[in-house]
N, C-alpha and C positions, 0 to 999 in steps of 0.2 A: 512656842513661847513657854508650853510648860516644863518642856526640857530645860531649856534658857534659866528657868526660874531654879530648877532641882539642881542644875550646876553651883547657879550664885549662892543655894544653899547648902551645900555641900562644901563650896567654898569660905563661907563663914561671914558671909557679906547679907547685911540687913535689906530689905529694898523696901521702898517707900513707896507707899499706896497713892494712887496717881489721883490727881484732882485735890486735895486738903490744904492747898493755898488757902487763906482766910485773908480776905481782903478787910483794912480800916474801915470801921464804921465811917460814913460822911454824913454829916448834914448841909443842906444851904438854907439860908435866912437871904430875903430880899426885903430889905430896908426903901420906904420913900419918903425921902426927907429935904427940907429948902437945900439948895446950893449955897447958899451964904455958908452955914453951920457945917456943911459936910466933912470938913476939916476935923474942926474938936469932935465932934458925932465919930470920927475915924479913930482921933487917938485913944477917946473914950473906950472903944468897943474891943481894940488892942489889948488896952490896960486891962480890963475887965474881966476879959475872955482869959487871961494868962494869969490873972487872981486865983480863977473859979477850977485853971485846971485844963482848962480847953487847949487848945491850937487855932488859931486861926491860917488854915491853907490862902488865901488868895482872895481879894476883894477886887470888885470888877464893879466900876461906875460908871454908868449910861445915863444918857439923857432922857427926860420922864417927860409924856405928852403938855405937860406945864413949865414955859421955859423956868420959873422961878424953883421948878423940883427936878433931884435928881434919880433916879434908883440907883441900890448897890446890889451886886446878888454876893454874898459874904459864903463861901466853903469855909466848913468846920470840922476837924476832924475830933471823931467825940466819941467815947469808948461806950458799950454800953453803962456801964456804972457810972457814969457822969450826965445821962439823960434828964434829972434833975435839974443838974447845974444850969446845962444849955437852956431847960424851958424858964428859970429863974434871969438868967440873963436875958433873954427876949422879951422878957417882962419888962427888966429893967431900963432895957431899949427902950422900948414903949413911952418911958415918964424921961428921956432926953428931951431937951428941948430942940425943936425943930423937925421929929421925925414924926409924921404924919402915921406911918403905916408898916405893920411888918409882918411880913406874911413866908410862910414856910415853906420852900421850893425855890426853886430857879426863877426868878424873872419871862423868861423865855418862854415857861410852859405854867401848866395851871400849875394854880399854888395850890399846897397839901395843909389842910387845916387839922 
């Protein structure tokens, strides 16, 4: 390999240090909120999220042990410099009407407070 390498540098050719992919920050937000409202509560959170700067990757709604409620588990991709933003938006979640509850992490698994 080290030969490999003293050629490619000889050659004039740069190589790049293996592994420094940097993967998107993600967050998820799991929202529980009536079925009735989860329509505006969706366009709402759209609008808001693309105000403040975010991305919203992918909203996934399941049915919540209350046929009257549903969960969403919401992926966000959120840079670290926008960490602010997202916890001001969750907030603002919060005072929608009809959203019960919203908690940080996946539905699926324990929520990250």
């Amino acid at each position: 390999m080290r030969l490999f390498n003293l050629f490619l540098r000889r050659a004039g050719v740069q190589t790049m240090p293996a592994g420094i992919v940097k993967k998107p920050a993600v967050s998820r937000l799991t929202l529980v909120c009536s079925r009735a409202n989860m329509g505006q509560i969706r366009k709402t959170l759209y609008r808001d999220f693309g105000v403040a700067g975010l991305s919203v990757g992918s909203m996934q709604v399941d049915r919540a042990p209350d046929p009257a409620l549903v969960t969403a588990c919401v992926t966000v991709s959120c840079p670290d410099d926008l960490k602010p933003a997202l916890m001001n938006q969750a907030r603002q979640l919060k005072k929608l009407e009809g959203v019960r509850d919203v908690r940080w992490g996946d539905h699926r698994h324990i929520a990250l407070n």
